[in-house]
N, C-alpha and C positions, 0 to 999 in steps of 0.2 A: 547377676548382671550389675555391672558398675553404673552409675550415674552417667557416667561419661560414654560409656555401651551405647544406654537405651537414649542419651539424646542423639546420638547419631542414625540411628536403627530408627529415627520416627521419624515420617514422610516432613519434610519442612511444609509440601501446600498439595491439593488434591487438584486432581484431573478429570472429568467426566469424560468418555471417550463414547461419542454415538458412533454407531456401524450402521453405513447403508446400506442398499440394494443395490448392488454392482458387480464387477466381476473383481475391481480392486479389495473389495472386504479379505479377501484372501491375505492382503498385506496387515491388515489389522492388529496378528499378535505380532509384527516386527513395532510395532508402532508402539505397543502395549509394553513391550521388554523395553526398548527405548525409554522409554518415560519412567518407567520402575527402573533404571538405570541412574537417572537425575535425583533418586529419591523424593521422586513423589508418588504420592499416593492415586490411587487409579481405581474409578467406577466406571462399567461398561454396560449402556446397553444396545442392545442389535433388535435391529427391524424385522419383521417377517422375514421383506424382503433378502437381508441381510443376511436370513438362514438360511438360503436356498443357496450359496455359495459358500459357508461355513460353518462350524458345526460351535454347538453354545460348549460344549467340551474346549475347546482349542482354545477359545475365547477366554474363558474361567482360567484355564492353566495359562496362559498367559498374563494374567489381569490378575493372578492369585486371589482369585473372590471369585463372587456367582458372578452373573451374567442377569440384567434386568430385562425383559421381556415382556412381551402383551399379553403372554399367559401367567408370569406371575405376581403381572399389576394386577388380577383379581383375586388372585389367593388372598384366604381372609388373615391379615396380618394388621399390628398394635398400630403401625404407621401410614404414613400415605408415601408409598414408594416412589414416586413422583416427584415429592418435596422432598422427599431424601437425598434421592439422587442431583438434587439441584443444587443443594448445599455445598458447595467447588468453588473453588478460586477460580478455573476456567474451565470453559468447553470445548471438546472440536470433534464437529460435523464433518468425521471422514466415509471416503467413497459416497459423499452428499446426491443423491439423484436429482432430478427437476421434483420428481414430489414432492422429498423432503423440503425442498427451496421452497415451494408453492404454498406445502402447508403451513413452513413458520412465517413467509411474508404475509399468509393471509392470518395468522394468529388461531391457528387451528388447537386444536387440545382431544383430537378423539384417538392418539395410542399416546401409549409413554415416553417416547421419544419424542413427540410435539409438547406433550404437556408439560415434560420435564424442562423441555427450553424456554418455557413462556414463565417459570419460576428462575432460571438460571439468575443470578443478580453479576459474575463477574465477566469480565472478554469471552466470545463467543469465534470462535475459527471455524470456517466451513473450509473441506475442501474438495472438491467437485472430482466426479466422474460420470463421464458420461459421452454418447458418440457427440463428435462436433456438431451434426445439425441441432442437434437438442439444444446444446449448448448457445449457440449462434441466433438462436432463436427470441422472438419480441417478448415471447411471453418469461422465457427465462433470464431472460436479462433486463427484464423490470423487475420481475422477483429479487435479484441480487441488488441492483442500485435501491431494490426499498433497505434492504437488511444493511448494505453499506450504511446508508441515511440515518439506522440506528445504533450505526458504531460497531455493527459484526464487522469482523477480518475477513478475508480471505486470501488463501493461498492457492495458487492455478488455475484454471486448472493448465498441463505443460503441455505442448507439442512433441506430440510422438505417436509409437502406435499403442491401438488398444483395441481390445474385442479380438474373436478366434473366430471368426465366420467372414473375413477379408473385408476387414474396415479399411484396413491400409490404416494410413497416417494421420496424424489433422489435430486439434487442438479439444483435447478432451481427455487426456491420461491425469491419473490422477498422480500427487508431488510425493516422491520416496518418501518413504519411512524419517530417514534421517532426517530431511528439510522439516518433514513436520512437527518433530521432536523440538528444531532448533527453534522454529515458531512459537510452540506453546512455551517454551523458554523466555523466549522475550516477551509473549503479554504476563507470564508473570511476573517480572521483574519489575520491582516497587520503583513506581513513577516520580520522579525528582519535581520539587516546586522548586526550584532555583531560577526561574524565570518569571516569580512573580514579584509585580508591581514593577516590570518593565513591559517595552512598546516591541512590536516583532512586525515586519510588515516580508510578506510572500507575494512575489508574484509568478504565474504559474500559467499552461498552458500556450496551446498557439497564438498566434495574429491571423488577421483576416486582412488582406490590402485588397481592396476590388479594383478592377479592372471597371467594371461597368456594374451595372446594379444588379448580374446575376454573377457575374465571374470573378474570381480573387486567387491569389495567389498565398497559399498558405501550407502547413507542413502535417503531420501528422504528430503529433505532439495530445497525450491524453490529459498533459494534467497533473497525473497522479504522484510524481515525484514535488510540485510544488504542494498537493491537499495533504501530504505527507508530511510535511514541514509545520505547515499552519496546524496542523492536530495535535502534533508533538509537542509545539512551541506552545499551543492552549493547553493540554494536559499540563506541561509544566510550571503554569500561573501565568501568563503571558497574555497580557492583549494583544491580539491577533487581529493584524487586517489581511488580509486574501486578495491581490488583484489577480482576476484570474479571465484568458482569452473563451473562445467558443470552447464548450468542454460538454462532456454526456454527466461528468460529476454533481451531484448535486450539494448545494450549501454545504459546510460544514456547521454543523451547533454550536454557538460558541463562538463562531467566529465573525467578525466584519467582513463579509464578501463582497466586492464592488465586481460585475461584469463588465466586459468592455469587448471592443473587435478589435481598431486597428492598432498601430505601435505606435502612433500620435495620441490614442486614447489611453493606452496603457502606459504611457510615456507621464503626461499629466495624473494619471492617478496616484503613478506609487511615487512620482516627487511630490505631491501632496500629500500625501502620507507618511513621508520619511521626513518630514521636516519634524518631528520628534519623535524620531524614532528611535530606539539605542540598538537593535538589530535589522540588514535588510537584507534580505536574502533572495536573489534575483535567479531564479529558475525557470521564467518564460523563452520560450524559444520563439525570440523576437523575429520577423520576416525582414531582413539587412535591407531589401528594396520594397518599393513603394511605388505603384503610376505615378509621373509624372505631372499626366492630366486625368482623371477619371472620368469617362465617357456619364454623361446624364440617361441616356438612353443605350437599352442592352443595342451591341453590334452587331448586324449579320453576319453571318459568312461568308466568304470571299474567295477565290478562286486563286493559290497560291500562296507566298510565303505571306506573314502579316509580322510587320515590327511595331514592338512597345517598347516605348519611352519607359525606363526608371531611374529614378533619384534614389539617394541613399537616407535610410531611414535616420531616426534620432538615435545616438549611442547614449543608452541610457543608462551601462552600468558606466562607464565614462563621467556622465554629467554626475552621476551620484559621488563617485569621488573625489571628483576636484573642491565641491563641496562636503568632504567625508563629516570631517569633527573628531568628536569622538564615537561615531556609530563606525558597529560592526558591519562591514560589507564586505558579501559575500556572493559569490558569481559562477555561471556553471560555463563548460566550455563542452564542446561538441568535436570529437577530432577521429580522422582516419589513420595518419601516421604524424611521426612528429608530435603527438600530442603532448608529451610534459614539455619538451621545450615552446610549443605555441602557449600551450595553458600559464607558464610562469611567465612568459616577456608580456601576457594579456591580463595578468593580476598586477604586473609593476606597470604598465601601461597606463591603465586604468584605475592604480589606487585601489586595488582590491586585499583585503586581509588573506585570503585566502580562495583560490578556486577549484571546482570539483570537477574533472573531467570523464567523460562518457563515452563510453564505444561504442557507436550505435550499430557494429558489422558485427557484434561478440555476439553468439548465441543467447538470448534468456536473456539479454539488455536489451532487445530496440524496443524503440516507441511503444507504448503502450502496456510494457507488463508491470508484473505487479514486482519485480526484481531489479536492482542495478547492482552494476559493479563499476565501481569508480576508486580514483586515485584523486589524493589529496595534496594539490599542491600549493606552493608557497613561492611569495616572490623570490626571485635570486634561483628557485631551482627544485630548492629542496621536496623531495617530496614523499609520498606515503601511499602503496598500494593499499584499496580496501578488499577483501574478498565480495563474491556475489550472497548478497544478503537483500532482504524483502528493502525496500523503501522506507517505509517504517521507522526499521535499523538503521539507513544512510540517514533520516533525518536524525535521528536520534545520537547520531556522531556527530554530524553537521554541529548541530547547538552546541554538545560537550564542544566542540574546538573553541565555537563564539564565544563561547560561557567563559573558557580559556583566556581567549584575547582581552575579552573585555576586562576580566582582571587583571591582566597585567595590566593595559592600559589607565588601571586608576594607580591615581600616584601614592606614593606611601606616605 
């Protein structure tokens, strides 16, 4: 074998690959050849659970290695299999149950798939299966916003069907083989510091406009596309401020979060924060109107039509322009039709470098998932489809462009 052979024939980074208890394990060795596709190296271990819908045969032959197990983490062996298997550039917790979620958010260690994630040291990917009420449920989605909180990923879980006993439809399939292949691809790829000892400022989530002091008019807007930016933009050395509306997200590590409700509060924060800022990247889905008058006391009910006064809120990617400078701004636009010709006449409008537009009617984009698909456009017109890629990834373009602008913008 030539030198030049065996550096191509050696995995460039490894894989840990947990299998849960579900009926998706079955997709497991698509997931396994995938990955052993990218040339990377591939450890698997399957849960009890796990084997009661595949057999550690299929698993091995796809994974070309053994198969780690809670019966051969006691076989008496020279190492601690546990810490062996942790040893990986990354992990991913497919066909995830609520146990599994349960037992790493509460930092369990009593099989080898708990134990081996509480050693893992790089990105951690879960990704969920299971029926929708499970899923939907208080207790399993505190379990995930803990593991968010320390920087696990996650991918789905999708809408569709799942189970053979008439679950019907609903949100709890777990994400093909392919997407999760293209996932673990992107937490491994070596994170850029080209945004350090610059200032990035996000703001992210809904408004809150009340009506009276129990009622407001606001949108369904999770967030997640703005805590995506601010993570990205920190990973890459970037001080990072976060203005961000009501959201279930918790802090990001790392970053300046300022809370706020209405678009007069969000309004004043991130112009006080962009006033040295060299990037600002406005992803709140600001609420256009505002009461009026806001009642002091909640209103009764009434018997018939009822009219509200509103006024038009602050245009605050607008105001950030007309004062740009040299900072990067950047603006997101929300469109049914028409969308690149509204999104480029509202980037030259407004003085935007560049803006990203959203379909919120596209399957796998509305509100709230963990995916977008957007088009990148530019003043004058031009513009750039992106495919549907996790958020992550859109942040992760997003800067490259800034990163872009902003150098040309320095003079030679």
């Amino acid at each position: 074998m030539t030198d030049a052979t065996a550096a191509t024939s050696s995995p460039t980074s490894s894989v840990l690959v947990i299998v849960g208890g579900s009926m998706a394990a079955v997709k497991a060795p698509s997931v396994l050849r995938r990955l052993r596709e990218q040339d990377l190296g591939v450890r698997v271990i399957a849960t009890p659970a796990a084997l009661a819908f595949i057999t550690e045969l299929s698993l091995s032959t796809a994974a070309d290695g053994p198969v780690g197990t809670d019966q051969h983490w006691f076989e008496a062996r020279p190492d601690a299999l546990h810490l062996t298997h942790a040893r990986v550039d990354a992990a991913v917790v497919m066909s995830a149950s609520a146990e599994l979620l349960a037992g790493a958010a509460g930092g369990h260690a009593n099989d080898l798939a708990l134990a081996t994630l509480l050693s893992v040291r790089g990105p951690v990917l879960w990704v969920p299966a299971m029926n929708e009420a499970m899923w939907r449920s208080p207790a399993v989605q505190g379990n995930v916003e803990r593991l968010r909180a320390w920087g696990h990923a996650f991918l789905g879980p999708e809408v569709g069907a799942f189970g053979t006993r008439g679950e019907g439809t609903g949100t709890g399939r777990m994400a093909e083989p392919e997407d999760i292949a293209a996932r673990v691809l992107e937490l491994l790829r070596p994170v850029k510091r080209d945004l350090a000892g610059l200032r990035v400022v996000v703001s992210a989530g809904p408004t809150r406009e009340y009506l009276d002091p129990v009622r407001f008019i606001s949108n369904p807007s999770s967030g997640k596309m703005g805590f995506a930016v601010a993570e990205e933009a920190r990973d890459r050395g970037a001080d990072v401020t976060l203005v961000t509306g009501p959201v279930t997200l918790s802090d990001p590590p790392g970053v300046s979060t300022v809370r706020i409700e209405s678009a007069l509060e969000l309004r004043d924060a991130v112009v006080a924060a962009a006033q040295d800022a060299d990037i600002v990247v406005m992803t709140a889905a600001v609420a256009d109107y505002r009461a009026a008058t806001q009642a002091g006391e909640k209103q009764a009910k009434v018997a018939g039509d009822v009219t509200i006064h509103l006024t038009p809120n602050p245009d605050i990617l607008l105001e950030l322009g007309a004062a740009k400078g040299q900072r990067v701004l950047v603006g997101f636009a929300m469109e049914t039709h028409a969308g690149v010709e509204r999104a480029a006449a509202k980037a030259t409008r407004k003085n935007a470098d560049f803006i990203l537009l959203n379909y919120p009617t596209r399957e796998g984009t509305a509100f709230g998932g963990d995916d977008n698909q957007v088009t990148l456009v530019w003043p004058g017109g031009r513009h750039e489809d992106w495919p549907r890629v996790s958020k992550r990834e859109v942040a992760r373009r997003l800067l490259d462009e800034a990163v872009r602008v902003a150098h040309a913008r320095q003079p030679v």
